[in-house]
CHARMM-style PDB file with segment names, atoms N, HN, CA, C and O in Angstrom:
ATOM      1  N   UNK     1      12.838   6.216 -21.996  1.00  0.00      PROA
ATOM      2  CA  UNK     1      12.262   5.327 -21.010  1.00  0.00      PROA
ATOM      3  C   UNK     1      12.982   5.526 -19.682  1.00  0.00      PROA
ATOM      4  O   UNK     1      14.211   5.456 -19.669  1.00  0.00      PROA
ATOM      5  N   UNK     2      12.176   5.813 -18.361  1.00  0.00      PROA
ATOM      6  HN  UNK     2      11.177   5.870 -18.372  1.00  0.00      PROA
ATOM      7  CA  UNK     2      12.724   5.765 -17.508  1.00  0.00      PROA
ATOM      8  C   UNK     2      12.952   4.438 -16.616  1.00  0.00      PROA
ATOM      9  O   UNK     2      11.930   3.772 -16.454  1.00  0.00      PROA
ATOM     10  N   UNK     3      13.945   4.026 -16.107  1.00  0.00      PROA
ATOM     11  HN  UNK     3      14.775   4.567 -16.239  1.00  0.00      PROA
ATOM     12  CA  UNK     3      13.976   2.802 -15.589  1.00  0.00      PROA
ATOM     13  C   UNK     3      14.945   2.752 -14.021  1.00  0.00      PROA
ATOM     14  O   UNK     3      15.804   3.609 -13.812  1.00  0.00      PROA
ATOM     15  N   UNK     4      14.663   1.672 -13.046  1.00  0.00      PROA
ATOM     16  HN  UNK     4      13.966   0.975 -13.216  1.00  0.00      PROA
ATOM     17  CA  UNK     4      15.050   1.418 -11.989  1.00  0.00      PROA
ATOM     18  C   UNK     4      15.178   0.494 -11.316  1.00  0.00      PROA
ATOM     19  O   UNK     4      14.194  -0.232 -11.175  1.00  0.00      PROA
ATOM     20  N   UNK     5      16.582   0.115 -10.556  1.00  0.00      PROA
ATOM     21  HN  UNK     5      17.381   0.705 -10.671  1.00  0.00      PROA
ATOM     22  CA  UNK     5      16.718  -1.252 -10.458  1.00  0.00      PROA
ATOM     23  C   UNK     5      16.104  -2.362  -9.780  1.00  0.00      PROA
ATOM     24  O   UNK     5      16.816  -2.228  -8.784  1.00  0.00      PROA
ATOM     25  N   UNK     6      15.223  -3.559  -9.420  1.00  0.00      PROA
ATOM     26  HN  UNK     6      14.646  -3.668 -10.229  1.00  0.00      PROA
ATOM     27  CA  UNK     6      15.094  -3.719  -8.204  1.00  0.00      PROA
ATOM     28  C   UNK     6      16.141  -4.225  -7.389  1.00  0.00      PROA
ATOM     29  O   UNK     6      17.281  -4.467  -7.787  1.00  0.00      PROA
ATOM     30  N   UNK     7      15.657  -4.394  -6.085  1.00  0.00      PROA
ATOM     31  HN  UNK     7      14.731  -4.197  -5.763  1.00  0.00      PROA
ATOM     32  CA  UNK     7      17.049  -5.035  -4.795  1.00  0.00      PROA
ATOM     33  C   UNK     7      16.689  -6.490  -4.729  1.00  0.00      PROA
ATOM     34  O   UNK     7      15.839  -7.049  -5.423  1.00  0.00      PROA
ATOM     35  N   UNK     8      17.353  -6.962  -3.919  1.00  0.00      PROA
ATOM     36  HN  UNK     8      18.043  -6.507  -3.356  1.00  0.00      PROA
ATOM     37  CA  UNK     8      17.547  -8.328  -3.811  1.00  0.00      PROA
ATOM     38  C   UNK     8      16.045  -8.521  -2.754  1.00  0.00      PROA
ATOM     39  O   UNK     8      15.423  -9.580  -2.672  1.00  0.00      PROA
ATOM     40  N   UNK     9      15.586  -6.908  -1.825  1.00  0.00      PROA
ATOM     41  HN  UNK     9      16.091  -6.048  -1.892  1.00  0.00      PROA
ATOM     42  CA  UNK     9      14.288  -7.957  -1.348  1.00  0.00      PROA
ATOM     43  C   UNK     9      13.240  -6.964  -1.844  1.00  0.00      PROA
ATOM     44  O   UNK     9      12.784  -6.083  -1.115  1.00  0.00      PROA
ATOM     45  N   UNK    10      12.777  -7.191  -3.463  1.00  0.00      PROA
ATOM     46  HN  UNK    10      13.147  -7.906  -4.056  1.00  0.00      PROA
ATOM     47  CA  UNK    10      12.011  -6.724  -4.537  1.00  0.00      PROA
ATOM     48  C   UNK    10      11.746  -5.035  -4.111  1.00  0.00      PROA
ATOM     49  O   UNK    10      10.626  -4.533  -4.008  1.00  0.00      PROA
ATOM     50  N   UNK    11      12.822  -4.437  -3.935  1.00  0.00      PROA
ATOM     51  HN  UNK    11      13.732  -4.845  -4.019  1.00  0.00      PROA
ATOM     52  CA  UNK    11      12.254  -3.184  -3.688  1.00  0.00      PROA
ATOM     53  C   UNK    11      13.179  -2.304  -4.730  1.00  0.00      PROA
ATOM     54  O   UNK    11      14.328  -2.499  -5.127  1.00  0.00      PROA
ATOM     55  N   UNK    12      12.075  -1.086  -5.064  1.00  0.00      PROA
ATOM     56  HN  UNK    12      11.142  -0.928  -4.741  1.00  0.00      PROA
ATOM     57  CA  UNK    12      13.150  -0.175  -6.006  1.00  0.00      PROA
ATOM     58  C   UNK    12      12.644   1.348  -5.962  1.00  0.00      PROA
ATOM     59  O   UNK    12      11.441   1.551  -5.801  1.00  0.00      PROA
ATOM     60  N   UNK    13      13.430   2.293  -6.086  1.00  0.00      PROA
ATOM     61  HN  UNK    13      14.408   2.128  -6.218  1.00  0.00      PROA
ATOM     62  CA  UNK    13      12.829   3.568  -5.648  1.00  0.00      PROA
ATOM     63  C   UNK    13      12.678   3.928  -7.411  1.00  0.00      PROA
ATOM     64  O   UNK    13      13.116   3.643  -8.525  1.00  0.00      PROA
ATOM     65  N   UNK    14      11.418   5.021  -6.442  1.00  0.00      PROA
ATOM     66  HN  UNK    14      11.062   5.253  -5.536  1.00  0.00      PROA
ATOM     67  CA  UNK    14      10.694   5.483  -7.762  1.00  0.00      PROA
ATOM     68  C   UNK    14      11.356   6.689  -8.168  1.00  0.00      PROA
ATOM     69  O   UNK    14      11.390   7.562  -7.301  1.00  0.00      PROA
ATOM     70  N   UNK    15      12.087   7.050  -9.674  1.00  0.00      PROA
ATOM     71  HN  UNK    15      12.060   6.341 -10.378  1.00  0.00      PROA
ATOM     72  CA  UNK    15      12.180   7.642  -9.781  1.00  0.00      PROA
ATOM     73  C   UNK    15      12.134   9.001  -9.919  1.00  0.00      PROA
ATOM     74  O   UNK    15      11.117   9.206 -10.581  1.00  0.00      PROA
ATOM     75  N   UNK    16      12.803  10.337  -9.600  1.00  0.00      PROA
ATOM     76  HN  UNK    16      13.629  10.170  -9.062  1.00  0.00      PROA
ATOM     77  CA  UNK    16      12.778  11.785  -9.604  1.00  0.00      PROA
ATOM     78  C   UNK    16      11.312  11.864 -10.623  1.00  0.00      PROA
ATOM     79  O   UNK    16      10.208  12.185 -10.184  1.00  0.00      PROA
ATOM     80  N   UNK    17      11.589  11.510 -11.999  1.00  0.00      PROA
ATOM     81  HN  UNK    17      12.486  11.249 -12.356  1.00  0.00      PROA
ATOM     82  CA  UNK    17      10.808  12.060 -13.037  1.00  0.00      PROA
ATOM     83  C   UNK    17       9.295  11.643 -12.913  1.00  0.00      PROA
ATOM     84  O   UNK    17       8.351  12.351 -13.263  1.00  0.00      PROA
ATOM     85  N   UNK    18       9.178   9.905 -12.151  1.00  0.00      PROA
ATOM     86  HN  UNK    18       9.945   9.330 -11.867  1.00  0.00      PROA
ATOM     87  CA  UNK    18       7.874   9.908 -12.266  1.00  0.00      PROA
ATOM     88  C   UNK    18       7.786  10.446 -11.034  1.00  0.00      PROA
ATOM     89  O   UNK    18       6.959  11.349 -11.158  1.00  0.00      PROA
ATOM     90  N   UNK    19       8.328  10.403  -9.408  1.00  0.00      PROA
ATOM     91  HN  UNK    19       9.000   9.669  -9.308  1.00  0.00      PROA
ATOM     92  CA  UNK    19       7.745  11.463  -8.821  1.00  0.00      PROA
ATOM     93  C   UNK    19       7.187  12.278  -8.745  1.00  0.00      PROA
ATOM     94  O   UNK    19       6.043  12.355  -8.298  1.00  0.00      PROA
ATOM     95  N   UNK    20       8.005  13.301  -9.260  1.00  0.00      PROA
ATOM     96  HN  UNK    20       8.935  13.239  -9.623  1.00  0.00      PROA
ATOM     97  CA  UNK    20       7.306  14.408  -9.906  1.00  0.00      PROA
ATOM     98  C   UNK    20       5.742  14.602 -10.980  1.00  0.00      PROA
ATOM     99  O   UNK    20       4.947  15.542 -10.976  1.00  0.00      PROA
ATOM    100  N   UNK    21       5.733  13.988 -11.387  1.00  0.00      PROA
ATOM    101  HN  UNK    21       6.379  13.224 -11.390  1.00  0.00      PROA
ATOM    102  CA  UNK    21       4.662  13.798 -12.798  1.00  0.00      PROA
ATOM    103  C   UNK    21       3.343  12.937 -11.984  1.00  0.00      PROA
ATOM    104  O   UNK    21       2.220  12.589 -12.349  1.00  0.00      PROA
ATOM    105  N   UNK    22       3.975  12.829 -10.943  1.00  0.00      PROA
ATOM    106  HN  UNK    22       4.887  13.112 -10.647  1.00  0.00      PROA
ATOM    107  CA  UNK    22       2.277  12.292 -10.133  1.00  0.00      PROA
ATOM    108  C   UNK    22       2.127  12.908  -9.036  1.00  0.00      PROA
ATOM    109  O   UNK    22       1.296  12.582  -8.189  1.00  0.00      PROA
ATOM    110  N   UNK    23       2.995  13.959  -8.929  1.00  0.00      PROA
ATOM    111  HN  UNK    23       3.671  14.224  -9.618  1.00  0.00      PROA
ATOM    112  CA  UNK    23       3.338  14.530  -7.416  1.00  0.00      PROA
ATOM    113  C   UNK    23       3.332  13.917  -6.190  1.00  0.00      PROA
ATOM    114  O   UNK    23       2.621  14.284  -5.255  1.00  0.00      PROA
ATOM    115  N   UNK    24       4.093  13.002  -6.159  1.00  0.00      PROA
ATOM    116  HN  UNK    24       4.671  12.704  -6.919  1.00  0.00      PROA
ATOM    117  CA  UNK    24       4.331  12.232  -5.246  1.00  0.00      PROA
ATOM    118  C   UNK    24       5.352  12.424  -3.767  1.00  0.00      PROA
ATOM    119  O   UNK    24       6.545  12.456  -4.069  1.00  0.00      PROA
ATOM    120  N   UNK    25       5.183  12.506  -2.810  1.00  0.00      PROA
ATOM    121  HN  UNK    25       4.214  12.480  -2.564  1.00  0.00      PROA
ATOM    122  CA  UNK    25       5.873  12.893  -1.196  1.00  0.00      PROA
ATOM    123  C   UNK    25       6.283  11.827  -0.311  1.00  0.00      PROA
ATOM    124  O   UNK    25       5.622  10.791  -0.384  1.00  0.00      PROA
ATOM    125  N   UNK    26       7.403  11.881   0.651  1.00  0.00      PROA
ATOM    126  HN  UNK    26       7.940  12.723   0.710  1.00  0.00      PROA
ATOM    127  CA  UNK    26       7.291  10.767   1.535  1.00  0.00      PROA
ATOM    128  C   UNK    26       5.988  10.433   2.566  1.00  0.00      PROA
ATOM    129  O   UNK    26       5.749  11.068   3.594  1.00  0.00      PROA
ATOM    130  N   UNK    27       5.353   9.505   2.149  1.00  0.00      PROA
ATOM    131  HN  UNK    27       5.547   8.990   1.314  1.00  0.00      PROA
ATOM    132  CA  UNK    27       4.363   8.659   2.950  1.00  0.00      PROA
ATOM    133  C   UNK    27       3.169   8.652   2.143  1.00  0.00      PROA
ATOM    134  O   UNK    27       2.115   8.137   2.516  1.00  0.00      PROA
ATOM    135  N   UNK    28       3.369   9.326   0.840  1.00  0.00      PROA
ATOM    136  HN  UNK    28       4.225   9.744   0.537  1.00  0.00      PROA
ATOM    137  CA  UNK    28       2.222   9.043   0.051  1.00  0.00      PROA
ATOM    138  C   UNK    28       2.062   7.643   0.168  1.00  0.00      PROA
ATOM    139  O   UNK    28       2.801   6.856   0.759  1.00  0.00      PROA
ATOM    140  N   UNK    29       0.578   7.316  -0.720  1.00  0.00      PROA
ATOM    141  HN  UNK    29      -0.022   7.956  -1.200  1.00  0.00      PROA
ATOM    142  CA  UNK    29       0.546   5.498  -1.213  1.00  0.00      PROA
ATOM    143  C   UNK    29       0.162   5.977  -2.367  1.00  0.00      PROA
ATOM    144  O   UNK    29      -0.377   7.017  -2.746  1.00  0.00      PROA
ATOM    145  N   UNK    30       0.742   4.523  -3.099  1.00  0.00      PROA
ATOM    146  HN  UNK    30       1.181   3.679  -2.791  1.00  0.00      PROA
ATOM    147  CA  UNK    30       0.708   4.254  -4.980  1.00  0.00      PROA
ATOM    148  C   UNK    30       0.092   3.221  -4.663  1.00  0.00      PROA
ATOM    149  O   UNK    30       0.124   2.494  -3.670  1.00  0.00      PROA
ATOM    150  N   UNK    31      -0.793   3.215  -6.121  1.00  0.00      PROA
ATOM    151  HN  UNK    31      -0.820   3.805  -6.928  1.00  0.00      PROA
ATOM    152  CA  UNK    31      -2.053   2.271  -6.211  1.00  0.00      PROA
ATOM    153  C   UNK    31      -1.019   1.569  -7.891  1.00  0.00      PROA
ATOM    154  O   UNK    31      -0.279   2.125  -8.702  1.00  0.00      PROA
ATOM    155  N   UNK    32      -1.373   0.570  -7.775  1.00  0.00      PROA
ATOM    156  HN  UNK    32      -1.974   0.118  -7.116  1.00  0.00      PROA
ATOM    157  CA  UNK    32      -1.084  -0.553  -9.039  1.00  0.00      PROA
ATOM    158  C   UNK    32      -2.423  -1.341  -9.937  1.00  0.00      PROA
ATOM    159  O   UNK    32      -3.138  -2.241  -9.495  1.00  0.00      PROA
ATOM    160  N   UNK    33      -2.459  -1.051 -10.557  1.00  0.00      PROA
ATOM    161  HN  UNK    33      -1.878  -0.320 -10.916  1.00  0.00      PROA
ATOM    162  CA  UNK    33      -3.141  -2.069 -11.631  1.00  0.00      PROA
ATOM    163  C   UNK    33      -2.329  -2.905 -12.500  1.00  0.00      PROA
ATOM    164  O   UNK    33      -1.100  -2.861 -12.530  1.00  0.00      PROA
ATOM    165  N   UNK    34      -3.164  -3.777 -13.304  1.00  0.00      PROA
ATOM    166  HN  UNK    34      -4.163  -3.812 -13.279  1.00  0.00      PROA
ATOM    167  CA  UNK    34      -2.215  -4.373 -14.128  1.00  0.00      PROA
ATOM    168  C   UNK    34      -3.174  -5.023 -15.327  1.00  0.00      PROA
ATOM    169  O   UNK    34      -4.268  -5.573 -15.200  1.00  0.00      PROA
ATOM    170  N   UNK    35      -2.504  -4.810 -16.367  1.00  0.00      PROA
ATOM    171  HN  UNK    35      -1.616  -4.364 -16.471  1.00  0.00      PROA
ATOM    172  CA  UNK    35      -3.280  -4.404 -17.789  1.00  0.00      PROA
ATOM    173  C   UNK    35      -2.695  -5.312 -18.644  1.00  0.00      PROA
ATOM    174  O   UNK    35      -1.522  -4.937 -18.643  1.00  0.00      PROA
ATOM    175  N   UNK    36      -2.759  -6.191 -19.314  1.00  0.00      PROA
ATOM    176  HN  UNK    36      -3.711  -6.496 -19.314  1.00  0.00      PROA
ATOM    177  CA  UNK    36      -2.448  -6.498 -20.453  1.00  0.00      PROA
ATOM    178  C   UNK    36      -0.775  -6.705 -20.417  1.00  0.00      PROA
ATOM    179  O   UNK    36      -0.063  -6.444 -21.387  1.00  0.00      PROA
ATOM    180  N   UNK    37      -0.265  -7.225 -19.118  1.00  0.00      PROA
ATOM    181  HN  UNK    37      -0.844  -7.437 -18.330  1.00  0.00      PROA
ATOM    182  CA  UNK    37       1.299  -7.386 -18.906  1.00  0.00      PROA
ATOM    183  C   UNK    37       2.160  -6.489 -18.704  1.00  0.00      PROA
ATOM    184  O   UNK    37       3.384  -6.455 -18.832  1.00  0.00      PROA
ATOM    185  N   UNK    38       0.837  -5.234 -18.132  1.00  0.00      PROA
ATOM    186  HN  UNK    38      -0.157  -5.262 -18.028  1.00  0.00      PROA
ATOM    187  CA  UNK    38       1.318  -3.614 -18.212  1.00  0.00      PROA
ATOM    188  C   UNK    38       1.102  -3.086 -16.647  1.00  0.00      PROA
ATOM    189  O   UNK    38       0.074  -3.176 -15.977  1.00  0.00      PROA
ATOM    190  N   UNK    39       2.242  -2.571 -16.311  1.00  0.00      PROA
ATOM    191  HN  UNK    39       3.077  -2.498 -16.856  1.00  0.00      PROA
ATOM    192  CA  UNK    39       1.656  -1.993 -14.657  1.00  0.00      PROA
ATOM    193  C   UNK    39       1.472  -0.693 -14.353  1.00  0.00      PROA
ATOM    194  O   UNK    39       2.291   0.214 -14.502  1.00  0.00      PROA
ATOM    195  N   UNK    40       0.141  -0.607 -13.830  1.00  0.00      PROA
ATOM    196  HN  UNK    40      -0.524  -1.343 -13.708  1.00  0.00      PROA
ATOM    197  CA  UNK    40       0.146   1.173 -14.346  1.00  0.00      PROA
ATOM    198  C   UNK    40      -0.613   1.616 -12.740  1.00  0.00      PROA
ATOM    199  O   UNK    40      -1.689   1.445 -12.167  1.00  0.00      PROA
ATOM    200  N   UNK    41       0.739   2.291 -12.478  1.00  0.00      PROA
ATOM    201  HN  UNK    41       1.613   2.429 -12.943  1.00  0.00      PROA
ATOM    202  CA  UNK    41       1.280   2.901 -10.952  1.00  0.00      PROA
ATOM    203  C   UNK    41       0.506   4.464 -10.930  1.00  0.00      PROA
ATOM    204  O   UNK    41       0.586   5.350 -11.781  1.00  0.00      PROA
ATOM    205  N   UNK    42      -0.302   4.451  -9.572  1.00  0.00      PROA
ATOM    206  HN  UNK    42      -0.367   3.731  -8.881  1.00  0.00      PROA
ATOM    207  CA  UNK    42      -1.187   5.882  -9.888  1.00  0.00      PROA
ATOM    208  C   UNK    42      -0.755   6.413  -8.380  1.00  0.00      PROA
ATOM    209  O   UNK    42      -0.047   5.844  -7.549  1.00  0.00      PROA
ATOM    210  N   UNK    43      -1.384   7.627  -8.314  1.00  0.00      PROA
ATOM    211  HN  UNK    43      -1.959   8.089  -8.989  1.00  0.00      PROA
ATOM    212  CA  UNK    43      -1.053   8.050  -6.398  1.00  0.00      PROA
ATOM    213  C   UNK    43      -2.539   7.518  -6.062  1.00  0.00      PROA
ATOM    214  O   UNK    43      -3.498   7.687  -6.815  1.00  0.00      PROA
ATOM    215  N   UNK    44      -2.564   7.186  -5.447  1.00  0.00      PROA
ATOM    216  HN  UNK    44      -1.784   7.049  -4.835  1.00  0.00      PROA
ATOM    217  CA  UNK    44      -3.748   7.022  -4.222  1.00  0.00      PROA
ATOM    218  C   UNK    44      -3.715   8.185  -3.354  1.00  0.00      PROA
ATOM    219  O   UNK    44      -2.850   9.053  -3.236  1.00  0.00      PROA
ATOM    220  N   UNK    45      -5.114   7.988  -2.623  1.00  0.00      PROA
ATOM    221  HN  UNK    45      -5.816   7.283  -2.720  1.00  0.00      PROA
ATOM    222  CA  UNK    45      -5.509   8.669  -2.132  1.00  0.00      PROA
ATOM    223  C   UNK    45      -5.229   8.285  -0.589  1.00  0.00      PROA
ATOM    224  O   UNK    45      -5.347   7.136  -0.163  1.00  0.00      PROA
ATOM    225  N   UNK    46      -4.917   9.179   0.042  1.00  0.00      PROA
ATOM    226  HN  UNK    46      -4.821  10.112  -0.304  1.00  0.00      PROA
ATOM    227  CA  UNK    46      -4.274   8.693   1.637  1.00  0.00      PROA
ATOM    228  C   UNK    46      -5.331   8.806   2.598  1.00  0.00      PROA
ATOM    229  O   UNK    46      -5.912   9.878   2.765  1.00  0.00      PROA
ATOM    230  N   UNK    47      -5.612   7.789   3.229  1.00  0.00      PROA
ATOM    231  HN  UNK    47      -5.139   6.919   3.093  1.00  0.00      PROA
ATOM    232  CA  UNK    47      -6.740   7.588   4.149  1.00  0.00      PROA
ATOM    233  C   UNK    47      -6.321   8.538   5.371  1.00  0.00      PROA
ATOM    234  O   UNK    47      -5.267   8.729   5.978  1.00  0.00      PROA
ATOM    235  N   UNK    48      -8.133   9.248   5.491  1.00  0.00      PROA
ATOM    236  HN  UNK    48      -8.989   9.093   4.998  1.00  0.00      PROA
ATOM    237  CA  UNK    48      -7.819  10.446   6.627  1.00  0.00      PROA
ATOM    238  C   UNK    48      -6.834  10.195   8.118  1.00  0.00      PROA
ATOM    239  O   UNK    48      -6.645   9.179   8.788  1.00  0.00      PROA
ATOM    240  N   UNK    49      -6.407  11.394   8.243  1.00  0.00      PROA
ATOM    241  HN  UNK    49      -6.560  12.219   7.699  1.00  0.00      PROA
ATOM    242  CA  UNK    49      -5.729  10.690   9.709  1.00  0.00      PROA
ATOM    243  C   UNK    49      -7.093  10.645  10.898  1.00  0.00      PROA
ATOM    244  O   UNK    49      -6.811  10.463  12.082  1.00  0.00      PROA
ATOM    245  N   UNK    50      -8.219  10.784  10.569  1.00  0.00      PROA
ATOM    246  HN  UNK    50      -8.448  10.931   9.607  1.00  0.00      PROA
ATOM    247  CA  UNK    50      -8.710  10.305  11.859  1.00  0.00      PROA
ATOM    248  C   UNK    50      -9.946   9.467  11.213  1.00  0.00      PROA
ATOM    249  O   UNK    50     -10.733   9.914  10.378  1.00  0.00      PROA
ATOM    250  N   UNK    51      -9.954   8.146  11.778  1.00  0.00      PROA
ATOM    251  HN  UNK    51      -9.315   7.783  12.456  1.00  0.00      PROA
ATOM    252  CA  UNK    51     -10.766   7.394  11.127  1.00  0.00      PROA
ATOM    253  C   UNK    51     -11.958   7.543  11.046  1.00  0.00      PROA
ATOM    254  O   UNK    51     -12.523   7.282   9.984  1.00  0.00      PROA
ATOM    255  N   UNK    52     -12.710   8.034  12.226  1.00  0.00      PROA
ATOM    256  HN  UNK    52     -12.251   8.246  13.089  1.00  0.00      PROA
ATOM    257  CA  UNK    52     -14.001   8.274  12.596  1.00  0.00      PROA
ATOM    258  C   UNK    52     -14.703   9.227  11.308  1.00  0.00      PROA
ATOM    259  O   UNK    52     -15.892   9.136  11.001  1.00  0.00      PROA
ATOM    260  N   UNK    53     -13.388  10.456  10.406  1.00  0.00      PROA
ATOM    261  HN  UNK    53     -12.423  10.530  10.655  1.00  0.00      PROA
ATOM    262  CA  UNK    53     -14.058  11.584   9.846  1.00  0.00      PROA
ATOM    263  C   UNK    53     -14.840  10.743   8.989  1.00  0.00      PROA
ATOM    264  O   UNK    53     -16.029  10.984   9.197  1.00  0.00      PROA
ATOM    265  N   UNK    54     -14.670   9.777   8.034  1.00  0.00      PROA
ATOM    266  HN  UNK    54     -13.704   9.581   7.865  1.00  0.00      PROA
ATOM    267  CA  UNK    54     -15.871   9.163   7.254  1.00  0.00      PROA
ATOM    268  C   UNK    54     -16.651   8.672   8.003  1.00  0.00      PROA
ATOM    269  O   UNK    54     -16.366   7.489   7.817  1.00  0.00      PROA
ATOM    270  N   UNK    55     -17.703   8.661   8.972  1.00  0.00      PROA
ATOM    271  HN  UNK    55     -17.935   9.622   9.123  1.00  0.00      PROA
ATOM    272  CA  UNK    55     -18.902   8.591   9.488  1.00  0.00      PROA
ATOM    273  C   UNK    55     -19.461   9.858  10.010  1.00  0.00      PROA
ATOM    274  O   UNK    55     -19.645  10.131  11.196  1.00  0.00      PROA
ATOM    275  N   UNK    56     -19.802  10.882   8.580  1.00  0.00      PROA
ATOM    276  HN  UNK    56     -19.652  10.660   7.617  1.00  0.00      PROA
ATOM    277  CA  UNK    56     -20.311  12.241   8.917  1.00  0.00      PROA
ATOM    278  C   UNK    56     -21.157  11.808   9.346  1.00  0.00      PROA
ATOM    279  O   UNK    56     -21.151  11.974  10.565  1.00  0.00      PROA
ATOM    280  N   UNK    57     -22.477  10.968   8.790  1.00  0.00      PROA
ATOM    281  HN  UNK    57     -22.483  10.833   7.799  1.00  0.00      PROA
ATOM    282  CA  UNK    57     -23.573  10.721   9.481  1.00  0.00      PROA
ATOM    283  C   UNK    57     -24.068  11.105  11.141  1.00  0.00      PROA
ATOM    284  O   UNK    57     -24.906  11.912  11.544  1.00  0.00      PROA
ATOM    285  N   UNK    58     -22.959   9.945  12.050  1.00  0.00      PROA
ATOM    286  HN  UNK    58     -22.278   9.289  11.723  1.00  0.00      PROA
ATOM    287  CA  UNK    58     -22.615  10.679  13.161  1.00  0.00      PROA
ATOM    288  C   UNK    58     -22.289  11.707  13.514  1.00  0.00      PROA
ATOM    289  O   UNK    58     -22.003  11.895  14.696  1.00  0.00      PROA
ATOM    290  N   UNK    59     -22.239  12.581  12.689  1.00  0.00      PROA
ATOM    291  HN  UNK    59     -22.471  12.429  11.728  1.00  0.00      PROA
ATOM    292  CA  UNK    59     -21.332  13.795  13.526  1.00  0.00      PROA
ATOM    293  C   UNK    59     -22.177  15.125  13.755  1.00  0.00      PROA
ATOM    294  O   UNK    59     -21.720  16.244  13.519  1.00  0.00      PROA
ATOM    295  N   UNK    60     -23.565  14.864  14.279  1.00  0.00      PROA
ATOM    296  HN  UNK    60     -23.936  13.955  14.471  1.00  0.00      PROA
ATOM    297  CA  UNK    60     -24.753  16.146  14.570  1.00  0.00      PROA
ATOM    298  C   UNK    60     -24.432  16.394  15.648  1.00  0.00      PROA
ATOM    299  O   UNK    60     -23.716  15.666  16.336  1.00  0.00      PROA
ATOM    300  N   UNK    61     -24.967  17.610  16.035  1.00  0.00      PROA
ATOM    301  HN  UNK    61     -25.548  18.201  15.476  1.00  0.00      PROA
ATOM    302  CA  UNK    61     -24.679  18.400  17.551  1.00  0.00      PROA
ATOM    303  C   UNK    61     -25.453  17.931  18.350  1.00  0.00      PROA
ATOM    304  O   UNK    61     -25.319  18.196  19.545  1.00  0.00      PROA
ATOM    305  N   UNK    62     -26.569  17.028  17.850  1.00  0.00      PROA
ATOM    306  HN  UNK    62     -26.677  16.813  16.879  1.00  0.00      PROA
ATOM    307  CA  UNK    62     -27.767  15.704  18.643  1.00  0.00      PROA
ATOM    308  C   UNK    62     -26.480  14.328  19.184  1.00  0.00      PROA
ATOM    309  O   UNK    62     -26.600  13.718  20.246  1.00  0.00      PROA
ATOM    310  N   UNK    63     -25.167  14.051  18.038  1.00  0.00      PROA
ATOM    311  HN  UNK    63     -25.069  14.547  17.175  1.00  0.00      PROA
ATOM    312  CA  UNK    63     -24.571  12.855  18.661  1.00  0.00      PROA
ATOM    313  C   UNK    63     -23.867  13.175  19.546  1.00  0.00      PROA
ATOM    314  O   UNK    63     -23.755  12.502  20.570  1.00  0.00      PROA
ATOM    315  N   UNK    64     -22.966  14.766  19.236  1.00  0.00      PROA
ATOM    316  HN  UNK    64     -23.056  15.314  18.404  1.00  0.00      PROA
ATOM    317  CA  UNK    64     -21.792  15.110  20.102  1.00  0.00      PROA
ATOM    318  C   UNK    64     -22.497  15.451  21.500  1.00  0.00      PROA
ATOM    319  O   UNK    64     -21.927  15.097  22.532  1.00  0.00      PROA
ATOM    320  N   UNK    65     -23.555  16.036  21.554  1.00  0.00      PROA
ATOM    321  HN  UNK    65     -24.018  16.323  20.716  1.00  0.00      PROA
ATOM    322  CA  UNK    65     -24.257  16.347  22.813  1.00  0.00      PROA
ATOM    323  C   UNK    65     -24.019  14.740  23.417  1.00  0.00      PROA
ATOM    324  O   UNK    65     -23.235  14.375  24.293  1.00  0.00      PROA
ATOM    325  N   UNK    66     -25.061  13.876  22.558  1.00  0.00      PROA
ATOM    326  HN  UNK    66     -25.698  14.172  21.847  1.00  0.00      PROA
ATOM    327  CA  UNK    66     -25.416  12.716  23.557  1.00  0.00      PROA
ATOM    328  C   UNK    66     -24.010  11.526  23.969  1.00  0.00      PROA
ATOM    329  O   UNK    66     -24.064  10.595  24.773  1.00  0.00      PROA
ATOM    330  N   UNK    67     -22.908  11.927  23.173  1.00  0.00      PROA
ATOM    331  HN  UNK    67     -22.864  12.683  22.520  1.00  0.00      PROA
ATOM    332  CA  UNK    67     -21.681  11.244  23.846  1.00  0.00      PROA
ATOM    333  C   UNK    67     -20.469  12.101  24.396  1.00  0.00      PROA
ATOM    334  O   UNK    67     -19.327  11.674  24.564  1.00  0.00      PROA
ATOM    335  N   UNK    68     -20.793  13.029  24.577  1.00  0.00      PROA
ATOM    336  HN  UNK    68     -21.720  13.376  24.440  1.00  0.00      PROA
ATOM    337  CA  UNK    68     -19.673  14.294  25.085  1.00  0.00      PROA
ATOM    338  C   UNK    68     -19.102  13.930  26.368  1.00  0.00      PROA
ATOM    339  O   UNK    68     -18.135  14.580  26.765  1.00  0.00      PROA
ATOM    340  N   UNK    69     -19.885  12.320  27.562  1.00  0.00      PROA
ATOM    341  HN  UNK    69     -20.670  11.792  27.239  1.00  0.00      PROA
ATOM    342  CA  UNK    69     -19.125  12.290  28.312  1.00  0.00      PROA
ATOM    343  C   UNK    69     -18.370  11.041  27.919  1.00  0.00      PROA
ATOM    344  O   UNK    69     -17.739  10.341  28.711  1.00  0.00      PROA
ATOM    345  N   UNK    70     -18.490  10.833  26.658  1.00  0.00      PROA
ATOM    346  HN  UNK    70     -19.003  11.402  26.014  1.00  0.00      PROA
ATOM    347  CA  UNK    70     -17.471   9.332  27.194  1.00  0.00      PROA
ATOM    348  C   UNK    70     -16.015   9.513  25.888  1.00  0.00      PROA
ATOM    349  OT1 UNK    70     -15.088   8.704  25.880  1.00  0.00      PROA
TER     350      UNK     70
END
C-alpha cells in the first residue's frame, strides 16, 4: 500500500509511484470520485489553453473573414 501524509492545511503530495502509473506532470489536474467510502483519483483532462478552440463551429474562413478587423 502506498501511503502519504496530510499537512496541517489538508494538503499531501502525491506520490512517485502513483505519479507515475497515471502519468502525471506539474500542472496537470486530478479528477476525484468517491465510491462506497473509496476515493478514486484519475488525471483529467486539461482544459485547452485557448478557450475559444471549443467553438469549432465558429471557426470558417466565412467567420474569420467577417471578424478579421476586430
Amino acid at each position: 500500500m502506498i501511503q502519504s501524509r496530510l499537512t496541517t492545511k489538508a494538503q499531501t503530495t502525491i506520490p512517485a509511484p502513483v505519479r507515475k502509473a497515471l502519468g502525471l506532470k506539474e500542472g496537470d489536474l486530478v479528477s476525484y470520485r468517491i465510491e462506497q467510502g473509496r476515493v478514486i483519483m484519475t488525471r483529467a483532462e486539461n482544459p485547452p489553453d485557448d478557450p475559444f478552440a471549443t467553438f469549432s463551429e465558429w471557426d470558417s474562413a466565412a467567420d474569420r473573414k467577417a471578424y478579421a478587423d476586430f
